[in-house]
C-alpha positions as CSV (number, residue, x, y, z in Angstrom):
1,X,49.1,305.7,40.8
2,X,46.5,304.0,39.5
3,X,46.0,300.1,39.0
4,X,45.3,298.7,35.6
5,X,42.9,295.4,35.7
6,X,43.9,292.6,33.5
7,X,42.7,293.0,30.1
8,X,40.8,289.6,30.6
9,X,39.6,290.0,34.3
10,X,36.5,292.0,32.2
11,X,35.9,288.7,30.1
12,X,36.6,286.7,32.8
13,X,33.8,288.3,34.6
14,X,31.4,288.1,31.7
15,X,31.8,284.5,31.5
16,X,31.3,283.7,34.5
17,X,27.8,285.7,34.7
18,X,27.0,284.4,31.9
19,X,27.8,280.5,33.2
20,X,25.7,281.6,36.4
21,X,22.3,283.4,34.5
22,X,22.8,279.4,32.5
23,X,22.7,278.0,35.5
24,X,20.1,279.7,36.9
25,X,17.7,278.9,33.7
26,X,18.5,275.6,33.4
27,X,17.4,275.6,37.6
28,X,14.3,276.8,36.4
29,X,13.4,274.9,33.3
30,X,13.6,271.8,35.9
31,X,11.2,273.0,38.1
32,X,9.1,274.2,35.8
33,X,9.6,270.7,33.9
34,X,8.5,269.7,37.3
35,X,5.6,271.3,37.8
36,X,4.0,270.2,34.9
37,X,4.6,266.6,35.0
38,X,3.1,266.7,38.8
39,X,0.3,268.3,37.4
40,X,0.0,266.1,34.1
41,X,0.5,263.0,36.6
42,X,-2.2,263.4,39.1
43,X,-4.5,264.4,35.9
44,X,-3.5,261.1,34.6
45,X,-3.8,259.4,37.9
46,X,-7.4,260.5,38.6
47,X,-8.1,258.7,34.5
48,X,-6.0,256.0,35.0
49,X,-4.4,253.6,37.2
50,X,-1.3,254.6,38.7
51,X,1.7,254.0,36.0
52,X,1.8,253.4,33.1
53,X,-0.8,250.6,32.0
54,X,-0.3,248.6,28.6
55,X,-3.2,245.7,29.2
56,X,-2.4,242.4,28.0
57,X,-4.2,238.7,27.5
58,X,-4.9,239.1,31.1
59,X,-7.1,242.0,30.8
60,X,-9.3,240.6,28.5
61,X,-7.5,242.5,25.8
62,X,-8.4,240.8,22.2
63,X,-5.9,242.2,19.6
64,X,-7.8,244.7,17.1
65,X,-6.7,242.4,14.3
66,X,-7.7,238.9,16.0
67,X,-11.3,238.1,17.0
68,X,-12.4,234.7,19.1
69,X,-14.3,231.7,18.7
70,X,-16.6,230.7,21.0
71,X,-14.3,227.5,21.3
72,X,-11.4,229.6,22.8
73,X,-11.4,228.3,26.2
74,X,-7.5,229.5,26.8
75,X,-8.0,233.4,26.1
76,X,-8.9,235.0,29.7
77,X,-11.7,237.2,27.5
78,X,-13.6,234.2,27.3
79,X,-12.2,231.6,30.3
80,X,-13.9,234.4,32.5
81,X,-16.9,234.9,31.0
82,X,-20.2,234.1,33.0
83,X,-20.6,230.1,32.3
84,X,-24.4,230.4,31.6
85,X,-23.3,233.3,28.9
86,X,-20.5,230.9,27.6
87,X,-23.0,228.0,27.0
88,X,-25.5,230.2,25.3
89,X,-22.9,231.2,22.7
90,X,-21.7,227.7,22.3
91,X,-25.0,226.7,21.7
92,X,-26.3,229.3,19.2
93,X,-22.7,228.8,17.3
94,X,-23.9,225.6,16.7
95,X,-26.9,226.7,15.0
96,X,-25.9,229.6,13.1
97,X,-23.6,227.3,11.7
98,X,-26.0,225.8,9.8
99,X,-26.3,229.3,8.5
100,X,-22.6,229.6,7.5
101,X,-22.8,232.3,10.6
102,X,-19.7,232.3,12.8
103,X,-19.6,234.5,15.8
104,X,-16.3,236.3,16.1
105,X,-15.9,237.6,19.4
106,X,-14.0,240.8,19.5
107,X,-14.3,241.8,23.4
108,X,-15.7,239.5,26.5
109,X,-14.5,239.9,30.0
110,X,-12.8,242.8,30.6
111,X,-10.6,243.5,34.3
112,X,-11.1,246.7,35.9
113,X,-8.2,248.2,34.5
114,X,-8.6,247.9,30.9
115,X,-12.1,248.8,30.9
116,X,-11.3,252.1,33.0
117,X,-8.7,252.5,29.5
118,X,-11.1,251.8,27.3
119,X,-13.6,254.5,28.8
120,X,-10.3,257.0,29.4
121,X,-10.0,256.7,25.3
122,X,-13.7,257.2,24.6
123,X,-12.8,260.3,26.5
124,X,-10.3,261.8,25.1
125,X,-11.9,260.0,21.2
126,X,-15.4,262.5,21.9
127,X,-14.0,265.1,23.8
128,X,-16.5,264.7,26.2
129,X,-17.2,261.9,29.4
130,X,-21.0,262.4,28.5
131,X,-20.7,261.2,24.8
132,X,-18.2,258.9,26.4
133,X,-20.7,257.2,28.5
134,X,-22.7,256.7,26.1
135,X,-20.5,253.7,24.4
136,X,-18.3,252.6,27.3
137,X,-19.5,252.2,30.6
138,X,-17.8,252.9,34.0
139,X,-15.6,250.2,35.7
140,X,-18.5,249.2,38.6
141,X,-21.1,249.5,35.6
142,X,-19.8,247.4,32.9
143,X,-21.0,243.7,31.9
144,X,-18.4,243.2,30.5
145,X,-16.3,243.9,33.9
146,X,-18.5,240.8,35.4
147,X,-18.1,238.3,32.7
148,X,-21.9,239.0,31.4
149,X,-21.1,241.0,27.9
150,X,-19.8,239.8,24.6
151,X,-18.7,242.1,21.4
152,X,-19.6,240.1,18.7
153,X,-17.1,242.0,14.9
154,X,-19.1,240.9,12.0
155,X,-22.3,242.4,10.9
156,X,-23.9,238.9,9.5
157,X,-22.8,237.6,12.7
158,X,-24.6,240.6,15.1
159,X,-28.3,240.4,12.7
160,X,-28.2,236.7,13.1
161,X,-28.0,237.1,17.3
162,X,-30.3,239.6,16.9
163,X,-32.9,237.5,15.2
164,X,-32.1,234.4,16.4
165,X,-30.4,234.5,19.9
166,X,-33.4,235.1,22.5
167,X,-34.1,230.9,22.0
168,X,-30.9,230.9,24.1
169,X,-31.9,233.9,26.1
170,X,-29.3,236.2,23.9
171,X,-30.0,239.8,23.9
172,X,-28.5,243.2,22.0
173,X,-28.8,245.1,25.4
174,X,-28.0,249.0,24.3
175,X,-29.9,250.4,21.0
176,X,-26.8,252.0,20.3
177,X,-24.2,249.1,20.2
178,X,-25.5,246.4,17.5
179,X,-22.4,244.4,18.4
180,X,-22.9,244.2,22.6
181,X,-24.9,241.4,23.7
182,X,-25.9,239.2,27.0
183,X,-27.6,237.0,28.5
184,X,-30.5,238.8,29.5
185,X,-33.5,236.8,29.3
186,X,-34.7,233.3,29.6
187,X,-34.3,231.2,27.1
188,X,-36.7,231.3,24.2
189,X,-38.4,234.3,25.7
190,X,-38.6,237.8,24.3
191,X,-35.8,239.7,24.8
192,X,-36.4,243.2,27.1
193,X,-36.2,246.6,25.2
194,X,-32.8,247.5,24.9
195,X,-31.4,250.6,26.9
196,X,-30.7,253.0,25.2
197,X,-27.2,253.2,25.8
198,X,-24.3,252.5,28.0
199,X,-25.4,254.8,30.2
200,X,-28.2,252.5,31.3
């Protein structure tokens, strides 16, 4: 005589290989979950430095919506300048006053990390490290990495250094970037043809 299987044992037994294929994809969504953020990670690694980095005052970083006097002796951006670059400034701000010029300082020293950001951006902004390079120089390259580079936001502010700055040995440096400038001459000599770009 033959035995009769529980009506349910069938559902039992669909459930349960049901609750095992789950299990199974759920195994391999997290590995291939995984994968990808190993893969994302050393991309991101090999851009930026390890973690997550959100630079700060002690970067350098100058908000987007602040800019700097050249009297801002607190704000690391300028504290670490290059003294000889500092004293220019101070000392052409005083003049260009006279001009009802005031330098705004939007960038100045820079650490390592935030100006390997900054060219990470440019990046992924052009789509390309060559056009990159072009407006944001490498970490060992940058001036503004050694304290020797100031961006300077308004446009009255950049002609007037441009005109006026070589008597305090204040230079634009790339033919590109009206707003980058350093000390790059002697004072009240001419200034040297500007590079062309970042690049150098």
């Amino acid at each position: 005589m033959a035995v009769l299987s529980h009506p349910l044992s069938g559902h039992r037994r669909l459930v349960l290989l049901l609750a095992t294929a789950g299990g199974i994809v759920l195994v391999l969504a997290a590995v291939v979950t995984l994968a990808v953020t190993l893969t994302f990670s050393s991309f991101a690694t090999s851009v930026r430095p390890a973690g997550i980095f959100l630079p700060t005052e002690e970067d350098g970083l100058i908000a987007s919506d602040t800019a700097l006097s050249v009297d801002d002796d607190s704000h690391p951006a300028l504290a670490r300048l290059d003294p000889a670059l500092l004293d220019a400034l101070r000392a052409a701000q005083a003049a260009a006053e006279a001009d009802g010029i005031r330098f705004d300082i939007t960038s100045g020293w820079r650490s390592v990390d935030l100006q390997r950001q900054l060219l990470a951006d440019a990046v992924h902004t052009y789509g390309s490290e060559d056009v990159a390079r072009q407006y944001v120089a490498t970490p060992d390259a940058s001036s503004h990495v050694t304290g020797q580079a100031v961006d300077i936001g308004t446009l009255d502010a950049q002609l007037w250094i441009i005109e006026h700055g070589r008597a305090w040995g204040l230079c634009q440096t790339y033919a590109n970037e009206r707003w980058h400038f350093e000390r790059a001459t002697e004072p009240g000599d001419e200034c040297p043809e500007p590079k062309l770009d970042a690049r150098g």
